[in-house]
BAKELO-624703 format. One record per residue (C-alpha): chain; x, y, z; residue in three letters; residue number from 1. Coordinates in steps of 0.001 Angstrom, whole numbers, padded with zeros to 6 digits. Each point is the difference from the previous one (the first is absolute). Example, Ala and Ser with C-alpha at 12.3 -4.5 7.8 and 13.67 -1.06 7.14 Angstrom:
2
['A'; [012300; -004500; 007800]; 'ALA'; 1],
['A'; [001370; 003440; -000660]; 'SER'; 2],
//
This chain:
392
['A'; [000000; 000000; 000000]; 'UNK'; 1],
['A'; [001523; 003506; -000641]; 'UNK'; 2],
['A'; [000840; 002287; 002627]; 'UNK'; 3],
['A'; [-000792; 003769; -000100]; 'UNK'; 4],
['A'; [001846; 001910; 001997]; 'UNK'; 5],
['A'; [-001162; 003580; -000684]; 'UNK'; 6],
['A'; [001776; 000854; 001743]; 'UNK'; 7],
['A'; [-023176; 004522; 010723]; 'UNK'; 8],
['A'; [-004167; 002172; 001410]; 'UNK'; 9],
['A'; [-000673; 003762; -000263]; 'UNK'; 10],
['A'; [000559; -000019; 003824]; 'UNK'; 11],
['A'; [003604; -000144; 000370]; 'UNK'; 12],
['A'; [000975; 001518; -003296]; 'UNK'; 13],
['A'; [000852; 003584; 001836]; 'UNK'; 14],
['A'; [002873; -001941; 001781]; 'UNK'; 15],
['A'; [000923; -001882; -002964]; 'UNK'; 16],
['A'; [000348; 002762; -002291]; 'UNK'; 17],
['A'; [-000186; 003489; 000836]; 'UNK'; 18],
['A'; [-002434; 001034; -002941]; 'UNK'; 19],
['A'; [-001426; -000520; -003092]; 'UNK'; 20],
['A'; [002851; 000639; -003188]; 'UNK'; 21],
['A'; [002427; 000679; 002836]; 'UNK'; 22],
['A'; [002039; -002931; 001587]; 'UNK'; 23],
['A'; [003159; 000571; -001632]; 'UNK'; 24],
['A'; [001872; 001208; 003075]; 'UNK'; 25],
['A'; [000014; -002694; 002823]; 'UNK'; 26],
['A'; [-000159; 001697; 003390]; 'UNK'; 27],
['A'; [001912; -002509; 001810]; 'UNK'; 28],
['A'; [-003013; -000858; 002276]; 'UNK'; 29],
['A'; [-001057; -003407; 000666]; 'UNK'; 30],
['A'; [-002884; -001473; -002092]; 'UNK'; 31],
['A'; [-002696; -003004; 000096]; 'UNK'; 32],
['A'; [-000325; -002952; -001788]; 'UNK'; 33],
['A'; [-002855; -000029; -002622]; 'UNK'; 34],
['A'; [-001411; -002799; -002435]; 'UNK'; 35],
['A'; [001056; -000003; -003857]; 'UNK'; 36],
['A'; [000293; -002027; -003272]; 'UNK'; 37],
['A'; [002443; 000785; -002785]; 'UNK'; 38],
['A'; [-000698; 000423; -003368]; 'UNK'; 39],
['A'; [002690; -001279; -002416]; 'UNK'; 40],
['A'; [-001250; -001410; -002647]; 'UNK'; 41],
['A'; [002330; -001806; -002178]; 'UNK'; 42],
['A'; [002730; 001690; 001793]; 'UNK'; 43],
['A'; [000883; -001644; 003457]; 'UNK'; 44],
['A'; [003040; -000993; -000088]; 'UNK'; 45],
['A'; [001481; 002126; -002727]; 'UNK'; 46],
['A'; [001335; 003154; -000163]; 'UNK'; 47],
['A'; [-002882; 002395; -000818]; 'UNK'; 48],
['A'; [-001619; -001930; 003063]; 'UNK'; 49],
['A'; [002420; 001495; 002789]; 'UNK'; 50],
['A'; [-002425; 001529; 002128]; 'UNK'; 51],
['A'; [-001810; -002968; 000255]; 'UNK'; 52],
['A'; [003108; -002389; 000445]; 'UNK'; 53],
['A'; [001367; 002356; 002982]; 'UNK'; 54],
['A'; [-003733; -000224; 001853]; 'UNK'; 55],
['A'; [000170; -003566; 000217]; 'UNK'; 56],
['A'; [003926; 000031; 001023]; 'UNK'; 57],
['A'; [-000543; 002648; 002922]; 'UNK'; 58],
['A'; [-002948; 002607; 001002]; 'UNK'; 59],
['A'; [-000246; 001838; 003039]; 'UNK'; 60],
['A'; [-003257; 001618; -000799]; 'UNK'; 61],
['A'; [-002015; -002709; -001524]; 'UNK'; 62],
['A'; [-001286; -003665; 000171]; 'UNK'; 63],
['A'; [000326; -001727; -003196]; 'UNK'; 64],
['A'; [-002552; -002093; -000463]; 'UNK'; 65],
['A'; [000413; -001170; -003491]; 'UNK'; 66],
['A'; [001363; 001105; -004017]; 'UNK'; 67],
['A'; [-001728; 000194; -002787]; 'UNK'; 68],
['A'; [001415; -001364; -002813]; 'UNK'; 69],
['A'; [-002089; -002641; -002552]; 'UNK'; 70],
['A'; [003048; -001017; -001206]; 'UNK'; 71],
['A'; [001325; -001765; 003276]; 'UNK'; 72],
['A'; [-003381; -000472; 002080]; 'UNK'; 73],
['A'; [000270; -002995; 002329]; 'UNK'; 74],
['A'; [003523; 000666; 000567]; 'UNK'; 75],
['A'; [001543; 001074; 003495]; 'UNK'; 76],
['A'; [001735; 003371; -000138]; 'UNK'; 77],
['A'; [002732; -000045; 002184]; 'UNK'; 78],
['A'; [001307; -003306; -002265]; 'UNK'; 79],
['A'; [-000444; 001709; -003637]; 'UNK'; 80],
['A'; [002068; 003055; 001386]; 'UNK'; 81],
['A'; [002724; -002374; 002338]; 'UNK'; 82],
['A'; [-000873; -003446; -000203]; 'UNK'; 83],
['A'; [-001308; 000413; 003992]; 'UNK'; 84],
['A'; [-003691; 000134; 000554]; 'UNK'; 85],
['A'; [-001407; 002536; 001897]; 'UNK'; 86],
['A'; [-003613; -000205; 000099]; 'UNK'; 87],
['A'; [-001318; 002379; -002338]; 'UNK'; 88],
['A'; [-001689; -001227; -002983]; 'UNK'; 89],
['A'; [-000441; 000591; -003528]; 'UNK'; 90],
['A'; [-003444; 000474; -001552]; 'UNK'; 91],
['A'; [-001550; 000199; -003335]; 'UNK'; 92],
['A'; [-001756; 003085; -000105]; 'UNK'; 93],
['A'; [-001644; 002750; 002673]; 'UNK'; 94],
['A'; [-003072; -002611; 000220]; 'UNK'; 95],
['A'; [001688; -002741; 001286]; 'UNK'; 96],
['A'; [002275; 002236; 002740]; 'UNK'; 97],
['A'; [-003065; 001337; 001010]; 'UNK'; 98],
['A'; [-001677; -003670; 000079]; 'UNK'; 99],
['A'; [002820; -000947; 002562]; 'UNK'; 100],
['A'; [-000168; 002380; 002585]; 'UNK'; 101],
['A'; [-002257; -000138; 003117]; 'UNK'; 102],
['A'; [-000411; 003953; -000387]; 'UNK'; 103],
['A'; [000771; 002486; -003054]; 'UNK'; 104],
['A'; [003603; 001677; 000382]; 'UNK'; 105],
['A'; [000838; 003079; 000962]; 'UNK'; 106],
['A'; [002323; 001086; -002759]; 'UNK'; 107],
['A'; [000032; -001057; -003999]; 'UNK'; 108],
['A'; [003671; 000537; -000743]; 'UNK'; 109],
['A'; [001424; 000412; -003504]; 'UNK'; 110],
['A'; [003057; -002024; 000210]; 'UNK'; 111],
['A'; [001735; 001032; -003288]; 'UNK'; 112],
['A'; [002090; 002368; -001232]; 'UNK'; 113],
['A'; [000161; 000132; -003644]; 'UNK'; 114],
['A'; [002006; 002917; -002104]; 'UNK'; 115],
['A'; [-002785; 001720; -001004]; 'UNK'; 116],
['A'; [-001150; 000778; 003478]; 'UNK'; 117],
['A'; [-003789; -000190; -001258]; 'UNK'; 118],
['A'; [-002632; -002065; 000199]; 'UNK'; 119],
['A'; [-001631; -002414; -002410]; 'UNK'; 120],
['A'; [-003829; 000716; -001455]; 'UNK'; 121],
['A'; [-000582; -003797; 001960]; 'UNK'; 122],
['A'; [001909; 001306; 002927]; 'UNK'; 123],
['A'; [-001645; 002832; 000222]; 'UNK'; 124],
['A'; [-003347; -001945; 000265]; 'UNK'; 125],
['A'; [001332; -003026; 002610]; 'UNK'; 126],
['A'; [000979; 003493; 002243]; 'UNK'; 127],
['A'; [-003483; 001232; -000105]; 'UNK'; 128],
['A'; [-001155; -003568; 000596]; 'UNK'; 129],
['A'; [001994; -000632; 003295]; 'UNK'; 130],
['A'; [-001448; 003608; 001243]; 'UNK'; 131],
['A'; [-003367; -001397; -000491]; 'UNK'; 132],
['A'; [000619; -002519; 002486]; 'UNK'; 133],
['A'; [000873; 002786; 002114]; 'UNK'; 134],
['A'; [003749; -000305; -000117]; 'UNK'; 135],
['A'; [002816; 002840; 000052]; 'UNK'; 136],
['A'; [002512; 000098; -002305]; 'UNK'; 137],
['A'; [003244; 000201; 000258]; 'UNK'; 138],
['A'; [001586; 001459; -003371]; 'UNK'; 139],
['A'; [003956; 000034; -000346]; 'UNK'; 140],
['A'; [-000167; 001761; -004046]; 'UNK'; 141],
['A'; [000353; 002744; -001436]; 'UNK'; 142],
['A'; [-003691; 000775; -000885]; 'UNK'; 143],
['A'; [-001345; 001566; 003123]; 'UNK'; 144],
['A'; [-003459; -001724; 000223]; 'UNK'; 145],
['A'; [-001131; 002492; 002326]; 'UNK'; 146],
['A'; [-000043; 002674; -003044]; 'UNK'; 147],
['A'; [-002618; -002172; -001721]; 'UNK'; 148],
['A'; [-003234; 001333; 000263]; 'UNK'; 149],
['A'; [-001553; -003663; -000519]; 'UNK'; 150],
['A'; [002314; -001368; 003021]; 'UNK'; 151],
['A'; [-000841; 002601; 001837]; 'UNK'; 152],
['A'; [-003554; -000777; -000522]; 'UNK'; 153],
['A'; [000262; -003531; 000785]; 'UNK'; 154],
['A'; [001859; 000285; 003320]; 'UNK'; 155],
['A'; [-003026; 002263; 001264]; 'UNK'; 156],
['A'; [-002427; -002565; -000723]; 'UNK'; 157],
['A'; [001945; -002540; 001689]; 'UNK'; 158],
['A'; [001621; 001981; 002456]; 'UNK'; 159],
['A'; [003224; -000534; -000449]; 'UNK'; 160],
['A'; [003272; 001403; -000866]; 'UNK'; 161],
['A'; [002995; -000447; -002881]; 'UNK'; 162],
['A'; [003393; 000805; 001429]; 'UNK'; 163],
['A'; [002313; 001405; -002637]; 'UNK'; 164],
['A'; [003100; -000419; 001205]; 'UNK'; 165],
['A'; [002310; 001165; -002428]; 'UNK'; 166],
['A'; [-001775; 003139; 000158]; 'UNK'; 167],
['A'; [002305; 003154; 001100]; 'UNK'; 168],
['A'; [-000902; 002833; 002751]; 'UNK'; 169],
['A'; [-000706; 002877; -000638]; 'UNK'; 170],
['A'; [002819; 002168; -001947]; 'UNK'; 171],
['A'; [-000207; 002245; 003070]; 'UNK'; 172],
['A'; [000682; -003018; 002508]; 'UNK'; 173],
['A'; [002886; -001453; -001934]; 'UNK'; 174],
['A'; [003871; 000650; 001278]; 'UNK'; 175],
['A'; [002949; 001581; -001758]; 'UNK'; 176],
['A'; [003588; -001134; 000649]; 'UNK'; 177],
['A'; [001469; 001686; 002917]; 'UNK'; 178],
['A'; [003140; -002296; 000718]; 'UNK'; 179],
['A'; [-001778; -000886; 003323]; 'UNK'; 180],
['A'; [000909; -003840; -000842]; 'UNK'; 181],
['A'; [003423; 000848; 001538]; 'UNK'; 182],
['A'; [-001378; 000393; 003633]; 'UNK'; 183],
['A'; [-000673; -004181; -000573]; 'UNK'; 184],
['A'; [002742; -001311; 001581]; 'UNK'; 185],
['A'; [-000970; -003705; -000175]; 'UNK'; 186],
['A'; [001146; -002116; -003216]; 'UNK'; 187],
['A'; [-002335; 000443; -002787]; 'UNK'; 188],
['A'; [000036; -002774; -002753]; 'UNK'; 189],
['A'; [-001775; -000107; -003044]; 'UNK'; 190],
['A'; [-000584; -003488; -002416]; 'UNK'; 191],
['A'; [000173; 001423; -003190]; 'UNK'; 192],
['A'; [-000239; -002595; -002888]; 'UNK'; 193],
['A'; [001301; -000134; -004102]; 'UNK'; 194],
['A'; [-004183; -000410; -000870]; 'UNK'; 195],
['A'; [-003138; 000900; 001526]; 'UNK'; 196],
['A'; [-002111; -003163; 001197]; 'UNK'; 197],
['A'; [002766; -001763; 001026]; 'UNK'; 198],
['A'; [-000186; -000402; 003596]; 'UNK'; 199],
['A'; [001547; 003180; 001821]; 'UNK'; 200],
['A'; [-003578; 000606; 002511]; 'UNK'; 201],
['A'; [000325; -003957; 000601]; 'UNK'; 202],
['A'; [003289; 000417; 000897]; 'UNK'; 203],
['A'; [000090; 002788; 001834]; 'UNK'; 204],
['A'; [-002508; -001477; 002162]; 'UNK'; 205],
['A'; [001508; -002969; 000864]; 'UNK'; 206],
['A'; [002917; 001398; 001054]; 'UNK'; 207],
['A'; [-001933; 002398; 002155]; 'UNK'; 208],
['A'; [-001498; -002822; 001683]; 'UNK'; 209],
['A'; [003402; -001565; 000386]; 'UNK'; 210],
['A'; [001465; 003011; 001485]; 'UNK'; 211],
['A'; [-002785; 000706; 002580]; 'UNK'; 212],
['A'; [000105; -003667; 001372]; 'UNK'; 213],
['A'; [004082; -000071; 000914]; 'UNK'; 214],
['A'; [-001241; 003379; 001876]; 'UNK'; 215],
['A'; [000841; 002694; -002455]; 'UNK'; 216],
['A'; [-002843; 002251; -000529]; 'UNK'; 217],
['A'; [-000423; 000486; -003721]; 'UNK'; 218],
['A'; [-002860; 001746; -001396]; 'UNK'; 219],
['A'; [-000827; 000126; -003751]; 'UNK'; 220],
['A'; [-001166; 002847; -002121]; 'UNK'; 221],
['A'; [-002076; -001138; -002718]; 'UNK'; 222],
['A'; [-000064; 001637; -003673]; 'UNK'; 223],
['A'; [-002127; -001841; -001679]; 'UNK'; 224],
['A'; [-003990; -000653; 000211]; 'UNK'; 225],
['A'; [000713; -003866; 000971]; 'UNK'; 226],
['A'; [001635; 000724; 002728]; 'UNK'; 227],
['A'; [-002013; 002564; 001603]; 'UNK'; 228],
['A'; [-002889; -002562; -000776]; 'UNK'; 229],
['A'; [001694; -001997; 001986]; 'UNK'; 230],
['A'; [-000168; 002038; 003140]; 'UNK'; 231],
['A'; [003453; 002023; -000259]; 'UNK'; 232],
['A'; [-000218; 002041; 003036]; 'UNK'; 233],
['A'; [001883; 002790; -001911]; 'UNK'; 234],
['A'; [-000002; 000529; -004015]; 'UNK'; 235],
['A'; [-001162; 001879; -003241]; 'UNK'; 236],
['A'; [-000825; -001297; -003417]; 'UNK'; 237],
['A'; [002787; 001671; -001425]; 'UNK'; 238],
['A'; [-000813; -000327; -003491]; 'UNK'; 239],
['A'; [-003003; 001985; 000393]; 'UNK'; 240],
['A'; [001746; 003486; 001400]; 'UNK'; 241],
['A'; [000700; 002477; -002496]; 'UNK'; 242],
['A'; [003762; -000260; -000432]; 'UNK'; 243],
['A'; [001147; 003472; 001714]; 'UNK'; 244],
['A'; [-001266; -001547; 003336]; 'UNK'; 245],
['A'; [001172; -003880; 000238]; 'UNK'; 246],
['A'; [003101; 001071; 001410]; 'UNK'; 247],
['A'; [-001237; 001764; 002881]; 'UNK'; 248],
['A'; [-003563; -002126; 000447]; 'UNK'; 249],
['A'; [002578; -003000; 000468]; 'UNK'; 250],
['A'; [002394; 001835; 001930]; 'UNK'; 251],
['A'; [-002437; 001213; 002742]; 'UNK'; 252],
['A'; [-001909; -003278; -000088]; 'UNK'; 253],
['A'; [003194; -001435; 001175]; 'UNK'; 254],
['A'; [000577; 002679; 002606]; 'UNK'; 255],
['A'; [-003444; -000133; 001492]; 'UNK'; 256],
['A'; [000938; -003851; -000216]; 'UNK'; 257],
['A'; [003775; 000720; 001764]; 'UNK'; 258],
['A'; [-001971; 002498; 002965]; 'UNK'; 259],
['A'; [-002657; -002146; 001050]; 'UNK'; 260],
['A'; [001019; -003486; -000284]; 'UNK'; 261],
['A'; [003847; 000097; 000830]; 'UNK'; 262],
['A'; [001242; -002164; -001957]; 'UNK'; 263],
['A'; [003614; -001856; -000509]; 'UNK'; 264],
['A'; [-000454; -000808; -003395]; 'UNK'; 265],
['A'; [-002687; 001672; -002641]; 'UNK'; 266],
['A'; [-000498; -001823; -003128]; 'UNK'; 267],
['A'; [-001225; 001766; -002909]; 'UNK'; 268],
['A'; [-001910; -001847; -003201]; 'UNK'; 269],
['A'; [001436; -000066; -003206]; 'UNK'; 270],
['A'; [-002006; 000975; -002931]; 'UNK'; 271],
['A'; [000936; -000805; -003694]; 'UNK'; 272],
['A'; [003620; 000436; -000958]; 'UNK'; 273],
['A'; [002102; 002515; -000042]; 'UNK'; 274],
['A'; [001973; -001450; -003663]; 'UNK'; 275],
['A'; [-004042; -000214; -000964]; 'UNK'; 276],
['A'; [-001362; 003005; -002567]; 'UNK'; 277],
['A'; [-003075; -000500; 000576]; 'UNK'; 278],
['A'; [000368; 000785; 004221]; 'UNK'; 279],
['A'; [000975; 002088; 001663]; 'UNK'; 280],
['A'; [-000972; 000050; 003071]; 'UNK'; 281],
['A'; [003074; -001557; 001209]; 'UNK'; 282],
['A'; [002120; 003206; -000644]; 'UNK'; 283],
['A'; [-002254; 001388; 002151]; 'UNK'; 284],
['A'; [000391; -002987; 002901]; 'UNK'; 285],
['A'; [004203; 000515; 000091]; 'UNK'; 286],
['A'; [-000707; 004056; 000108]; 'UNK'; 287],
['A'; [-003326; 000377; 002318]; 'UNK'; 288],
['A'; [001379; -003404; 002403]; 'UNK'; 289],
['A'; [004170; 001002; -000247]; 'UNK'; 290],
['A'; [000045; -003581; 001063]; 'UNK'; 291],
['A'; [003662; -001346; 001701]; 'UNK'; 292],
['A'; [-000506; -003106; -002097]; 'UNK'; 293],
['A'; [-001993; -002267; -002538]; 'UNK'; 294],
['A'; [-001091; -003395; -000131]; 'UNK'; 295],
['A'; [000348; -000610; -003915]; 'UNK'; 296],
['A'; [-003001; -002803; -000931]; 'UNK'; 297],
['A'; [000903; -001459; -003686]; 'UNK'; 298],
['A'; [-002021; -002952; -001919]; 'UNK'; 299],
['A'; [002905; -001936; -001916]; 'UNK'; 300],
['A'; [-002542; -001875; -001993]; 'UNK'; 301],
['A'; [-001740; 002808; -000551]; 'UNK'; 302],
['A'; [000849; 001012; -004284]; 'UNK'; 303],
['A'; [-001908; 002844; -000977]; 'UNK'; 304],
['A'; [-001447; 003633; 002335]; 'UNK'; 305],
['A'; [-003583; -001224; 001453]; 'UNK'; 306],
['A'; [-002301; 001498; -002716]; 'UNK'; 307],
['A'; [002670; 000775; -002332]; 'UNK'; 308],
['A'; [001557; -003288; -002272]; 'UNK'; 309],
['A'; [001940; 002687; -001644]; 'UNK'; 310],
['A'; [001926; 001050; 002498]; 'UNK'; 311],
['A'; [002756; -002407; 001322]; 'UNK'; 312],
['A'; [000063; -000421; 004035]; 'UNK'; 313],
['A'; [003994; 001835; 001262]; 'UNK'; 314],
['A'; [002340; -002162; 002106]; 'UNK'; 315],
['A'; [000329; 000786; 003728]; 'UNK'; 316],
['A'; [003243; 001617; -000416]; 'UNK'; 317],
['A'; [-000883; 002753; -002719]; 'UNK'; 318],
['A'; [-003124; 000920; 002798]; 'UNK'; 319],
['A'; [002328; -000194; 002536]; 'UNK'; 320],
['A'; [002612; 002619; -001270]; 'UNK'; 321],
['A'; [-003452; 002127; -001442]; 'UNK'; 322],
['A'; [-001466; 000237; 003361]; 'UNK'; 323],
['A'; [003051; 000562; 001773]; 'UNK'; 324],
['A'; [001118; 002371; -002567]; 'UNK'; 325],
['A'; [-003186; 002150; 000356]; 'UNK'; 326],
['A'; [-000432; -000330; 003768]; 'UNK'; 327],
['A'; [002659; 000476; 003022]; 'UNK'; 328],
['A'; [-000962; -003611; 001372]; 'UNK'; 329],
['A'; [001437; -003490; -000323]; 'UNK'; 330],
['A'; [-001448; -003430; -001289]; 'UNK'; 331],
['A'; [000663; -001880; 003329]; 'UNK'; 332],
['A'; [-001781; -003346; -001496]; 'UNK'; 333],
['A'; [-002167; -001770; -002867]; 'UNK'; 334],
['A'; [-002878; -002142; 000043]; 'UNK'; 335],
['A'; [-001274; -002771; -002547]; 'UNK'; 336],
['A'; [-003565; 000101; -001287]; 'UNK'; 337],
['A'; [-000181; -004185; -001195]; 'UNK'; 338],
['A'; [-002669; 000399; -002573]; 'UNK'; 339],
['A'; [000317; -002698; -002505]; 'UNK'; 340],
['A'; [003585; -001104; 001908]; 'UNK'; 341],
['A'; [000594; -003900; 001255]; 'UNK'; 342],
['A'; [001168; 000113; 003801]; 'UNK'; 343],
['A'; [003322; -000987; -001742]; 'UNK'; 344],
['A'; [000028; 002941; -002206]; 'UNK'; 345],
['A'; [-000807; 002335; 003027]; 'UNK'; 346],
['A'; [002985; -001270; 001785]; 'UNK'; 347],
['A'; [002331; 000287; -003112]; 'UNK'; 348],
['A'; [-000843; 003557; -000545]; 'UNK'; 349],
['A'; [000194; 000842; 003906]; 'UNK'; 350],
['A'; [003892; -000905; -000089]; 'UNK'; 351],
['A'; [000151; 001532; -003062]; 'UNK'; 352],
['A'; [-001231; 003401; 000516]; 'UNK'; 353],
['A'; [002271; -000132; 003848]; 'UNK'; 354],
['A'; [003017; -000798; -002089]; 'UNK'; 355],
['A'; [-000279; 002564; -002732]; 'UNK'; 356],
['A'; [-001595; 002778; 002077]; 'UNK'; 357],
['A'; [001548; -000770; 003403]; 'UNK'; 358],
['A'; [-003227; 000922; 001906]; 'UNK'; 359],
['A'; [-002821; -002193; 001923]; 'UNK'; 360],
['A'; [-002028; -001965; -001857]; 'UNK'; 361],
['A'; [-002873; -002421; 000640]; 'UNK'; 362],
['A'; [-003853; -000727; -001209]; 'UNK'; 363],
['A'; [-002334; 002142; 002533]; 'UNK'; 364],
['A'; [-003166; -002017; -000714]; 'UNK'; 365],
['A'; [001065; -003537; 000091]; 'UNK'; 366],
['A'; [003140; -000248; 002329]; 'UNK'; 367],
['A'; [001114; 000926; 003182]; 'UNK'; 368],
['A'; [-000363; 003606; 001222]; 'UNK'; 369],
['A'; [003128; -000272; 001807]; 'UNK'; 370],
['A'; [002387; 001261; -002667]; 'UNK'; 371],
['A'; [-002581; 002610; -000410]; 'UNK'; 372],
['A'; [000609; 000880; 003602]; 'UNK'; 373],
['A'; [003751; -000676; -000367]; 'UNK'; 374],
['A'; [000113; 002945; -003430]; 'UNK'; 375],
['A'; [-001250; 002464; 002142]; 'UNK'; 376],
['A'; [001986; -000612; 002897]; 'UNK'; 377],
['A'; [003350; 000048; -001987]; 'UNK'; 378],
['A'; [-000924; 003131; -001431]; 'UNK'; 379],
['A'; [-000969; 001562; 003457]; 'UNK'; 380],
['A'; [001984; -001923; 002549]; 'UNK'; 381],
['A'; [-001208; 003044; 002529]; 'UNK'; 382],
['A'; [-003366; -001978; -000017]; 'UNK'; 383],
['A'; [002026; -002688; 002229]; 'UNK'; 384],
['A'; [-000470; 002596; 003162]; 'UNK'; 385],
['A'; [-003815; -000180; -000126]; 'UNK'; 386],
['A'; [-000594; -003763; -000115]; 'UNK'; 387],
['A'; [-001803; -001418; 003245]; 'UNK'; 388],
['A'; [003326; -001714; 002325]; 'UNK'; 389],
['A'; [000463; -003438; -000423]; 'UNK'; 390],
['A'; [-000806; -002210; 002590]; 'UNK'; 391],
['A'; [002742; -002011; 001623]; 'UNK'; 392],
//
């Protein structure tokens, strides 16, 4: 079986998400758990179906309670993604979710992410459909349903609300760069990647995870909608701030972040690639973040830019010297995204990639977090001081 490794009532929806069109900015307060299915259709498991594949890996704000996707119904979720069952099951169609559920869900999520950022004529009328049933929505595009005048119309029948999440404040709300990132005196590392969909939110949060159980307090700062879907305590979709502001939006996310939570480590989200035309939101990540080092995630399998056969992926090196070329920081490790890669292959190109770069390197998803823990730890051997003591 491959492996990917990309890497819900009107009651509590005030403490889920602030507002209506406005959830972009996570407030770093605690939220509840709420009810959901996943719409992917024809997409779990692939690349356009991200948002989806990172729900069913890890969510702090929702219960999964199955995928939609016709195309694997009856399967297990957690084993298409991993090969380890988790519960959550596929299903054929909205009908037969709703069929296997003691009550309706809270939320309706739309679990992909395709380049156009729009919805299809039949997705547009399966949205509707789950608002009839008197579910929110959850909406991670670029076509803000709440615009709509026939959304908006629908959720008032039903009573219920669509959460855009990708859209931005206000232009009188949004942050400039001030060079306040400097009074963050904690390591700040970002996973950047040579593609977009290819793992860097995945593997960012494992290794937050990893971090936080050996006892150093790592928070991550989300940049994508997935993520703050997810339940990142502290993000913005970056890709949906006008460019004069992602610097600063980022920066004082990560500030607010740095204040309140007091941190050892803060880990920042990687979006596209910096080597990629048609991104470039990762310029913005190695200005707005100034981080002290990057995780580099590459797919060696990986041939072609996701969404663009023409374009030939780079080798880790030529990223390496662009982003530390363009950026006062240092590549302090690299991780492997196995798509389409035999175990055998993935341990082949690990000692590869440590012998020609000289740098960490190990498969986030699939092996151990420890030389995730051990990259870090190399780079920042202050970090030693703030582990818990031993004891004898």
């Amino acid at each position: 079986m491959e492996r990917v490794s990309r890497l819900s009532k009107p009651s509590p929806v005030a403490a889920i998400h602030a507002s209506a069109g406005a959830p972009v900015r996570c407030s770093g307060s605690r939220i509840p758990i709420a009810t959901a299915i996943v719409y992917c259709e024809a997409n779990f498991g692939a690349i356009d179906g991200k948002t989806a594949n990172g729900l069913v890996r890890h969510s702090e704000r929702y219960e999964i309670l199955s995928v939609i996707d016709s195309t694997k119904a009856g399967l297990d979720a957690g084993t298409v993604l991993d090969g380890k069952p988790n519960s959550i099951p596929i299903r054929r169609d909205l009908a037969d979710a709703l069929a296997n559920v003691v009550t309706v869900p809270e939320y309706f999520i739309f679990g992909m992410a395709p380049s156009s950022g729009m919805l299809s004529l039949r997705e547009r009328s399966l949205v509707l459909e789950a608002i009839s049933h008197g579910m929110n929505i959850i909406n991670g595009l670029h076509e803000f349903l709440n615009d709509d005048p026939v959304f908006k119309a629908a959720c008032k029948a039903s009573n219920v609300e669509i959460f855009d999440v990708r859209k931005p404040p206000d232009k009188k709300d949004l942050h400039i760069f001030t060079g306040d990132i400097d009074r963050v005196t904690c390591p700040r590392i970002a996973v950047l990647g040579t593609d977009c969909a290819i793992g860097k939110r995945t593997t960012a949060m494992i290794l937050a995870q990893a971090l936080n159980r050996c006892g150093v307090k790592t928070v991550m700062i989300g940049t994508g909608q997935t993520g703050l879907i997810q339940g990142a305590r502290y993000g913005i979709a970056l890709d949906a701030i006008p460019s004069q502001f992602c610097a600063g939006e980022l920066e004082a996310t990560i500030v607010k972040a740095f204040v309140v939570e007091r941190p050892d480590v803060i880990l920042i989200e990687g979006q596209g690639a910096l080597s990629h035309p048609a991104f470039s939101t990762s310029s913005f990540i190695l200005r707005g973040a100034s981080p002290d080092g990057v995780v580099l995630q590459h797919a060696p399998a990986r041939r072609n830019r996701c969404d663009f056969a023409q374009m030939s992926m780079p080798i880790p090196a030529t990223e390496i010297k662009l982003i530390e070329t363009f950026a006062e920081t240092k590549v302090i490790g690299m991780t492997i995204n196995h798509e389409n890669m035999s175990d055998a292959e993935v341990s082949s190109a690990i000692r590869q990639y440590e012998n020609e770069l000289g740098i960490p390197t190990t498969d986030a998803l699939s092996g151990s977090t420890d030389r995730l823990v051990e990259m870090v730890f190399l780079a920042f051997p202050e970090l030693a001081k703030v582990l818990p003591p031993v004891a004898a």
